[in-house]
N, C-alpha and C positions, 0 to 999 in steps of 0.2 A: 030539554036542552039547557035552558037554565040553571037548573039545580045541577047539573055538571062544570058550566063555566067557574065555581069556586073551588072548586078540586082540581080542574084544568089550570089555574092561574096559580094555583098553591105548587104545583109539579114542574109549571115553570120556573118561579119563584125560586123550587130546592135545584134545579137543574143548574142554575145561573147565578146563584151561589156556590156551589160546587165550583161550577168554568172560574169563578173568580177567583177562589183561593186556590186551586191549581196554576191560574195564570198569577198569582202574588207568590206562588213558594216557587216558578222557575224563575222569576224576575229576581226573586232573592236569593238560587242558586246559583244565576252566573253573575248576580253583583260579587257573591263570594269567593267566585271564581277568580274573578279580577285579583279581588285581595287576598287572596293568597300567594303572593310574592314574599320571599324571603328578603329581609334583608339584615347583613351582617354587622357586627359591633356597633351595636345601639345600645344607649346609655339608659340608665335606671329611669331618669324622668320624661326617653323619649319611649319608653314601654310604656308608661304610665297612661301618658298621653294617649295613646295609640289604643290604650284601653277604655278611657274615657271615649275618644271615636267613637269608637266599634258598639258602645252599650249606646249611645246616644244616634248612631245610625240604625242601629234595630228598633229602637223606639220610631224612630221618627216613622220606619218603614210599618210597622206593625199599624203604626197611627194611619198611615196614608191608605194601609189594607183596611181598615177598620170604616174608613171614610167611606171608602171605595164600595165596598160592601151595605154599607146603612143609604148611601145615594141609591146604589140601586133597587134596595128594598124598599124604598121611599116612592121612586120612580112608577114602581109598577103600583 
C-alpha cells in the first residue's frame, strides 16, 4: 500500500494541474471575450496604448497562471 501512495499522489499531482490550466485558458477566453469590442476612429497613440495593455495583461495573467500552479504543487 505504501509503495503505491507515490504514484497515487504523482496522478493527482498531473490531474490538478491539468484542471488548472484548463480553468486559466477559459478564464483567459472570456477575458478576451470581453475585449473584443470594436471601437471606431482611434488615433495612432491610442492603438499604441491599447497595445502596450493588452501585452502587459497577458503577462500579468500567465504570471498569475504560473503562481497558481507552483502553489498548488507546493501545497501537495
Amino acid at each position: 500500500m505504501d509503495e503505491d501512495l507515490p504514484e497515487s499522489v504523482k496522478k493527482c499531482l498531473d490531474i490538478l494541474e491539468e484542471n488548472v490550466e484548463i480553468l486559466a485558458n477559459i478564464e483567459l477566453d472570456l477575458e478576451d471575450e470581453k475585449e473584443d469590442t470594436l471601437i471606431p476612429d482611434l488615433e495612432l497613440h491610442q492603438l499604441y496604448d491599447m497595445t502596450e495593455d493588452v501585452a502587459e495583461s497577458t503577462k500579468l495573467k500567465r504570471a498569475e497562471s504560473n503562481f497558481a500552479r507552483r502553489q498548488s504543487e507546493s501545497s501537495l
